[in-house]
C-alpha positions as CSV (number, residue, x, y, z in Angstrom):
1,X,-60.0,-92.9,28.6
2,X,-60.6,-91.4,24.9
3,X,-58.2,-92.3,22.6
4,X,-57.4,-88.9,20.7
5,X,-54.8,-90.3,18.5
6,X,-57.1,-93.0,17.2
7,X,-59.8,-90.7,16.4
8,X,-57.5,-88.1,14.3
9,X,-55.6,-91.3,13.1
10,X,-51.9,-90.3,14.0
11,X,-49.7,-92.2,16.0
12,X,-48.7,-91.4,19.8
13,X,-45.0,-89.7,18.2
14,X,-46.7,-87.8,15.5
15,X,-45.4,-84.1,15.3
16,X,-47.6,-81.4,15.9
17,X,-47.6,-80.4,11.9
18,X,-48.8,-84.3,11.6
19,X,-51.5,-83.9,14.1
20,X,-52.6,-80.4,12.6
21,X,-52.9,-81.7,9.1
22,X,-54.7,-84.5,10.1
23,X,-57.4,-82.6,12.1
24,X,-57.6,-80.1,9.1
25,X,-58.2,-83.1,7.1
26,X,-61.0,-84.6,9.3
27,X,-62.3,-80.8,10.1
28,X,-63.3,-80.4,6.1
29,X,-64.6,-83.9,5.1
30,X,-66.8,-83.5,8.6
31,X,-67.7,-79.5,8.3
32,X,-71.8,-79.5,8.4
33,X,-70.9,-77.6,5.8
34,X,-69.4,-80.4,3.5
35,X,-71.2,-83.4,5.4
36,X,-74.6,-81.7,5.8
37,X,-77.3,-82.4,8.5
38,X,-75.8,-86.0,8.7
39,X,-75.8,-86.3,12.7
40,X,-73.2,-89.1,12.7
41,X,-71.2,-86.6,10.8
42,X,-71.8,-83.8,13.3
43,X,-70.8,-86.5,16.5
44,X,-67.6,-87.0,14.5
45,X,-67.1,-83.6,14.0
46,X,-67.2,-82.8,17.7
47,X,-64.6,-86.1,18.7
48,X,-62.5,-84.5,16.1
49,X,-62.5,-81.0,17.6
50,X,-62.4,-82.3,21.1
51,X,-59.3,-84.5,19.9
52,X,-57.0,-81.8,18.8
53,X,-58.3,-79.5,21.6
54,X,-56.1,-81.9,23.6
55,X,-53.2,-83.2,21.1
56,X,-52.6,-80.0,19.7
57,X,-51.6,-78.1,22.5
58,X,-48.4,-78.5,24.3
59,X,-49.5,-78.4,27.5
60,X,-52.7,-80.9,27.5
61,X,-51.0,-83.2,25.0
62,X,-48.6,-83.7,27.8
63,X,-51.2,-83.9,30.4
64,X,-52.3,-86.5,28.3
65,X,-50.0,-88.6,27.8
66,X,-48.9,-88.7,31.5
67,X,-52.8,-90.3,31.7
68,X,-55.0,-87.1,32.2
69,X,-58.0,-85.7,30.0
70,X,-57.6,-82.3,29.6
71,X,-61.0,-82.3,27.7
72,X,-63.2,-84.6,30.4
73,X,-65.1,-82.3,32.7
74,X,-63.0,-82.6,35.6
75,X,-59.7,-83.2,33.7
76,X,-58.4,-85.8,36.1
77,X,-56.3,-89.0,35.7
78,X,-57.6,-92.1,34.7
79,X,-57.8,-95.5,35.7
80,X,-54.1,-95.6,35.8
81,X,-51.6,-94.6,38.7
82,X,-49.1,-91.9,37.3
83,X,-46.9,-89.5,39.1
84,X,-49.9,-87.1,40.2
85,X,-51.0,-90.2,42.2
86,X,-47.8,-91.0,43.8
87,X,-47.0,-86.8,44.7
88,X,-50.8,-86.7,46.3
89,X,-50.0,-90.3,48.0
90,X,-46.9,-88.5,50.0
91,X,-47.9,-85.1,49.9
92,X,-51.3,-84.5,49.4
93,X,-53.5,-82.8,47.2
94,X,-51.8,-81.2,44.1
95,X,-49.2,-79.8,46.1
96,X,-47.6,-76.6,47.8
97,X,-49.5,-73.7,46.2
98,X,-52.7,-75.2,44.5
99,X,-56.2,-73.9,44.7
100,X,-58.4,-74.8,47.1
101,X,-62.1,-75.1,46.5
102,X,-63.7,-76.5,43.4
103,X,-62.6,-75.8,40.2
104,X,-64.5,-72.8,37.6
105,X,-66.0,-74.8,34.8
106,X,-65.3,-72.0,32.8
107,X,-62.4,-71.8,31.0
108,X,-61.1,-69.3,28.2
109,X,-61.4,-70.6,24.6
110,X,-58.4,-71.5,22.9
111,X,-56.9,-68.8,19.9
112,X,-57.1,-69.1,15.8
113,X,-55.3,-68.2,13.3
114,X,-56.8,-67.3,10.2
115,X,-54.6,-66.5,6.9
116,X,-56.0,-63.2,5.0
117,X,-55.4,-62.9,1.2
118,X,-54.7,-58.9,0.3
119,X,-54.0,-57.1,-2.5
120,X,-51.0,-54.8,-3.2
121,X,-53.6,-51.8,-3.4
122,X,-54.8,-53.1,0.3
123,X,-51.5,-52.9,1.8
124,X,-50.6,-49.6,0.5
125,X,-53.7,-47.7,1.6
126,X,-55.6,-49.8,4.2
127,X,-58.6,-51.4,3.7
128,X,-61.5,-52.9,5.4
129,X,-62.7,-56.2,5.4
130,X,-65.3,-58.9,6.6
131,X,-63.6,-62.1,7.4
132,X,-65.3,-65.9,8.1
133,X,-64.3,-67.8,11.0
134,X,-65.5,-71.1,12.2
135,X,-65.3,-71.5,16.0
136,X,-67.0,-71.9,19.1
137,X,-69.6,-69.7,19.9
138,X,-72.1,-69.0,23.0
139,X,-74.6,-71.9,23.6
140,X,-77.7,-69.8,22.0
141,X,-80.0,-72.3,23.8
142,X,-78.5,-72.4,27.8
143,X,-76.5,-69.5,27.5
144,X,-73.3,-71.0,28.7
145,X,-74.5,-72.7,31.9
146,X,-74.8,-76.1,30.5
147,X,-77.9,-76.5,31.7
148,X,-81.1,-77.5,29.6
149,X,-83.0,-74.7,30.0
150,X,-85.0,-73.9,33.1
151,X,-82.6,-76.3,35.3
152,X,-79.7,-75.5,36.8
153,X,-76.3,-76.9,38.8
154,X,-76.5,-79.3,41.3
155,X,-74.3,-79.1,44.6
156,X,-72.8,-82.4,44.5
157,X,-73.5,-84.3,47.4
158,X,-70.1,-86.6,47.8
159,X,-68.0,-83.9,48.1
160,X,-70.8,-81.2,49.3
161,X,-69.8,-78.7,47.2
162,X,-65.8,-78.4,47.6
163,X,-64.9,-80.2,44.7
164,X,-62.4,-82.6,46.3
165,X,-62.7,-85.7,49.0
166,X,-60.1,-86.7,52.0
167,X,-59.2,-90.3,52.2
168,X,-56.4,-92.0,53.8
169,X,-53.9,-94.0,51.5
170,X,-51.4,-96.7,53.1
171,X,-47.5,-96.2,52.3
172,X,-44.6,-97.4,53.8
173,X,-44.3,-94.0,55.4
174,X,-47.8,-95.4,57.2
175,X,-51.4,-93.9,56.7
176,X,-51.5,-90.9,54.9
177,X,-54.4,-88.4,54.7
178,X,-54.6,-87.2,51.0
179,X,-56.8,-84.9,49.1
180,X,-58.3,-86.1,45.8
181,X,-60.4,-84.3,42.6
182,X,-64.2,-85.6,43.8
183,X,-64.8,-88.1,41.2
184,X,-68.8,-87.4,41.3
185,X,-68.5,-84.2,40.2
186,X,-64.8,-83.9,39.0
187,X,-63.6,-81.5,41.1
188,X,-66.2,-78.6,40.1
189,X,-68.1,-78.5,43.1
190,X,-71.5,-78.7,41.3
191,X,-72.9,-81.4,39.2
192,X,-75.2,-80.8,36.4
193,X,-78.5,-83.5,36.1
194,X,-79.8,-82.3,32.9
195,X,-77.0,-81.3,30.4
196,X,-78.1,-79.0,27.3
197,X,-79.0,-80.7,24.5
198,X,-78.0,-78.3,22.0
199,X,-74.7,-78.3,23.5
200,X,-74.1,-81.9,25.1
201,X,-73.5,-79.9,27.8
202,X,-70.0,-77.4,26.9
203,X,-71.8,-74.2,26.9
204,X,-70.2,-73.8,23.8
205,X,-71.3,-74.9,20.2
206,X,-69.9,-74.5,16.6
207,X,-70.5,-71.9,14.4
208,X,-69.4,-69.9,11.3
209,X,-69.1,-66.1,12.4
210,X,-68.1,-62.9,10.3
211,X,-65.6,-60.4,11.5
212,X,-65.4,-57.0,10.7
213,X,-61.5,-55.9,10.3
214,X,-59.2,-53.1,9.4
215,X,-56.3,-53.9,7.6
216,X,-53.7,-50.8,8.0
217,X,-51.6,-49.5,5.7
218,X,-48.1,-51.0,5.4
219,X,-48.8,-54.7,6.2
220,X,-46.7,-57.2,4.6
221,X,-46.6,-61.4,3.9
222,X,-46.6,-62.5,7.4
223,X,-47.9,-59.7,9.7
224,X,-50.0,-60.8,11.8
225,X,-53.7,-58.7,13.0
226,X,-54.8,-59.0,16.9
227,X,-58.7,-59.4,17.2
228,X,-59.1,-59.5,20.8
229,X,-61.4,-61.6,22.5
230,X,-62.8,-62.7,18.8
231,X,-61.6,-66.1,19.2
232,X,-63.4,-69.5,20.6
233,X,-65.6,-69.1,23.7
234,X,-64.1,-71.3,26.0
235,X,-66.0,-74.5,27.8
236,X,-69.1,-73.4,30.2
237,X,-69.0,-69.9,28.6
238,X,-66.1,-68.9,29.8
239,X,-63.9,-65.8,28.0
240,X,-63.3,-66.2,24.4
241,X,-59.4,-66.3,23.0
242,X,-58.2,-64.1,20.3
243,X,-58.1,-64.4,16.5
244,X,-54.6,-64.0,14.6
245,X,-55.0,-63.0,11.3
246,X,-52.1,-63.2,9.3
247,X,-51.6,-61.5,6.2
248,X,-50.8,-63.0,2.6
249,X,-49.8,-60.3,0.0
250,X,-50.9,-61.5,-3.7
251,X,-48.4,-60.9,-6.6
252,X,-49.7,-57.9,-8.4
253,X,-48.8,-58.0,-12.1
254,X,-46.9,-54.7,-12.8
255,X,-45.3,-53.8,-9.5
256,X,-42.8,-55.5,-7.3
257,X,-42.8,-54.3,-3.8
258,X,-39.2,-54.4,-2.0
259,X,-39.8,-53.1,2.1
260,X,-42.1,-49.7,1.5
261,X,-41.2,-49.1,-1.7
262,X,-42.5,-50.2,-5.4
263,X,-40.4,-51.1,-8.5
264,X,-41.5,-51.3,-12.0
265,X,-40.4,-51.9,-15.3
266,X,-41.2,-48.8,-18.5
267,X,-40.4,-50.0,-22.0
268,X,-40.0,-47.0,-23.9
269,X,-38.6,-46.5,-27.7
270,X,-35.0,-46.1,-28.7
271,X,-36.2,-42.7,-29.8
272,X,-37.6,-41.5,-26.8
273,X,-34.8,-42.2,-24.6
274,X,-32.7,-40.7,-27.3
275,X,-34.5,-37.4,-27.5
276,X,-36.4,-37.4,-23.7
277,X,-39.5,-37.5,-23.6
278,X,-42.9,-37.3,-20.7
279,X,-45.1,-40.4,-20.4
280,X,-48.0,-40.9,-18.4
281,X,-47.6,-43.7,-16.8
282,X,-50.5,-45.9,-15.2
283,X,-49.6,-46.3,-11.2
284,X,-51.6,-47.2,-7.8
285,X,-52.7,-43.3,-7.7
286,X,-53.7,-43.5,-11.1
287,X,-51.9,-41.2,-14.3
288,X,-48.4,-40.0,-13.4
289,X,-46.1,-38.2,-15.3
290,X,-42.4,-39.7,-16.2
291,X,-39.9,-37.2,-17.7
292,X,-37.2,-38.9,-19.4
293,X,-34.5,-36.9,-19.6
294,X,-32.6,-36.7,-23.5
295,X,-29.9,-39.7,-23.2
296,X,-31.7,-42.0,-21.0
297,X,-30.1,-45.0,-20.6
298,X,-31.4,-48.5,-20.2
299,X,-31.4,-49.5,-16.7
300,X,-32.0,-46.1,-15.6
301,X,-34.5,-45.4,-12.9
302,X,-36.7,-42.3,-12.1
303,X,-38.3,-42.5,-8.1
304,X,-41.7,-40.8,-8.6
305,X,-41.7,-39.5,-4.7
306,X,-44.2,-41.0,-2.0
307,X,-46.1,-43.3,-4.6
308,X,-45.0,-46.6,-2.6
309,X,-46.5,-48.3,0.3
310,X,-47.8,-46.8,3.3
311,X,-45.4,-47.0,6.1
312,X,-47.3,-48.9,8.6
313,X,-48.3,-47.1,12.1
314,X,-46.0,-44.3,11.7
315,X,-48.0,-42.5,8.2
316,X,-46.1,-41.4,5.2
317,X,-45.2,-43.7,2.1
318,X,-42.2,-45.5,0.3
319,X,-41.8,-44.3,-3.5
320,X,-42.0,-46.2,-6.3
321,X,-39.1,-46.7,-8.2
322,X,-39.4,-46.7,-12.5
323,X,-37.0,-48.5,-14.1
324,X,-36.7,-47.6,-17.8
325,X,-36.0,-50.4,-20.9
326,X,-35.1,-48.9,-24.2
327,X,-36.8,-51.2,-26.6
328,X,-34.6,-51.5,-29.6
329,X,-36.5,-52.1,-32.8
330,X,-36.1,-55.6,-34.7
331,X,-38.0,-55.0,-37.9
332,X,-37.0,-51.6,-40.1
333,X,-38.6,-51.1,-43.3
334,X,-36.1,-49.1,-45.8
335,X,-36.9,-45.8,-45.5
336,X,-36.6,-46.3,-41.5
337,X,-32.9,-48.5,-42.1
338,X,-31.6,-45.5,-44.4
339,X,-32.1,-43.0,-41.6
340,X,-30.5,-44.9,-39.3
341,X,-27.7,-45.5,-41.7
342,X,-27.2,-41.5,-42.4
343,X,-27.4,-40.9,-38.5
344,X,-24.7,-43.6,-37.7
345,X,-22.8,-41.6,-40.4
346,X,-23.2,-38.2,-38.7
347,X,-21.7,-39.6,-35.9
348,X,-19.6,-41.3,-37.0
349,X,-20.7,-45.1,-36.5
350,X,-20.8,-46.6,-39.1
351,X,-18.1,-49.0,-38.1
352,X,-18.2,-48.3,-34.4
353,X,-15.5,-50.0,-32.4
354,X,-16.2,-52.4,-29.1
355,X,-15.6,-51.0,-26.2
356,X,-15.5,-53.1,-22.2
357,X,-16.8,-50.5,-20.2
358,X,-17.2,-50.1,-16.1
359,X,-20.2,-48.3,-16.3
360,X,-22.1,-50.1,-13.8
361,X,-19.3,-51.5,-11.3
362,X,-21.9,-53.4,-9.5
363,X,-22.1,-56.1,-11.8
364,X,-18.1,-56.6,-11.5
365,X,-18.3,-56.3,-8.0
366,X,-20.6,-59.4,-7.7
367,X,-18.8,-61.2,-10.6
368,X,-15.7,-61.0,-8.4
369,X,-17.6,-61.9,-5.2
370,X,-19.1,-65.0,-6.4
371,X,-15.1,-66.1,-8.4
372,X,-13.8,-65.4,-4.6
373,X,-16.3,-67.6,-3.5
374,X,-18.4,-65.1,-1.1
């Protein structure tokens, strides 16, 4: 039987984050690709896919490791005698409830998941996209029957077509009739005499496709994008899996998104905020207005309404949040240090007094929290 670990080069205990790094690994230094028209490189290639078709799914990884190969045509044990053995040896077949007749070479193709980079701008309105996937695609040359062309399968003659052969095994319970996979044809019934070359015989070959996608409004780091039946076509043509894609929001470098809604930083002068003032202010719509009001404070924050992110599936938007810094100037000439020197004496400042103040109880209340130990 193929030894999977040795060919992605973990060990039999290796987690499945080991065994998916390692086939990623493998997957780029043997892409065609990277490795080009090498056909050594391509053979490899196709072990290495074959390999973690197995060890990196649950289910055939332990399969596996009990002494099947989920990935051989018929799936069956090998040379060794394992628990299936010893149920068929007392019960028969694969047990109460299992299929009878040969088994479908087709099989459904396995999922992917495919990570998609997007812009704050994307998220907020939508966008579309073409994405690249490399997966398994329809045998172009036998069209999924396996067959090199003009050939076709082959009822197997040890088992006449029913995919599995009666024999009778000695216990000490006496002679028991059993029901085994036919190992001529491994239990599909049908044998094929020519395989596909293009193929070696999976229906299925390798390829690099491009998927058209709409990304909706509101999506954030981590939501993930159904593309039904765009995933791998499965062994003998059989129905393809589904592609995740899951969405990676870039840092944009003026807005910080919190949920639906947008924050950002407006320096204006000590003047402005002093004697109010409207901006324009450059945001995801393009030019906006920002009053400031006569007084504003630093810290203070105008919400222009339903400039945020698009809520996602339900319509509408989040607002975006403007947070305003009074820039205090650190270079006066004289003329600009006298005027500030006859306006701190209309009011009075020119010897202003310190003053603790509450003014933003907030700040206290976390102070306290984190001396309490919260």
């Amino acid at each position: 039987m193929t030894d999977y670990y040795e060919i992605l080069g973990v060990a039999r205990d290796a987690t499945p984050e080991q065994v998916k790094k390692a086939y990623r690994k493998l997957a780029r230094e043997l892409h065609p690709d990277v490795a080009g028209s090498d056909p050594a490189a391509e053979e490899r290639f196709k072990d290495v896919s074959r390999a973690y078709d197995v060890l990196g799914n649950p289910e055939k990884r332990r399969a596996y490791d009990m002494g099947a190969d989920p990935a051989s045509p018929g799936g069956g044990m090998g040379g060794g005698f394992g628990f299936q053995d010893i149920f068929e040896t007392f019960f028969g077949a694969a047990g109460p409830g299992a299929p009878r007749g040969p088994m479908p070479r087709a099989r459904r193709g396995q999922d992917a998941l495919v990570r998609l980079d997007v812009d704050l701008a994307e998220t907020t309105f939508g966008a579309h996209r073409e994405v690249q996937v490399d997966t398994a695609v329809l045998c172009p040359t036998c069209g999924g029957t396996c067959c090199r062309p003009g050939t076709s399968p082959r009822t197997c003659e040890v088992c006449g077509g029913r995919g599995s052969v009666q024999r009778v095994a000695r216990s000490f319970l006496g002679q028991v009739m059993t029901t085994q996979p036919c190992a001529a044809c491994h239990g599909f019934g049908t044998v094929i005499p020519e395989p596909c070359t293009e193929c070696a015989g999976e229906g299925r070959v390798r390829s690099r496709r491009t998927l058209s996608v709409d990304v909706p409004a509101g999506v954030d780091t981590g939501t993930r994008i159904k593309l039904t039946g765009q995933g791998e076509v499965g062994p003998a043509g059989g129905p393809a899996g589904d592609v995740y894609l899951e969405i990676r929001e870039r840092r944009h470098e003026t807005f910080v998104r919190k949920g639906d809604d947008l924050h950002a930083t407006l320096e204006v002068p000590m003047t402005a905020a002093a004697l109010g003032t409207v901006l324009s202010m450059e945001t995801l719509d393009g030019p906006r207005e920002v009053d400031l009001r006569p007084g504003t404070q630093p810290g203070q924050v105008v919400t222009l309404k339903g400039l945020g992110v698009g809520h996602l599936h339900v319509g509408g938007r989040g607002d975006l949040h403007v947070h305003v810094d009074v820039h205090v100037p650190t270079a006066l000439d004289d003329e600009q240090a006298e005027l500030l020197r006859r306006l701190a004496a209309l009011r009075g400042e020119e010897r202003p007094d310190a003053r603790l103040s509450a003014a933003n109880p907030g700040v206290f209340a976390k102070l306290r929290d984190k001396l309490a130990g919260r």
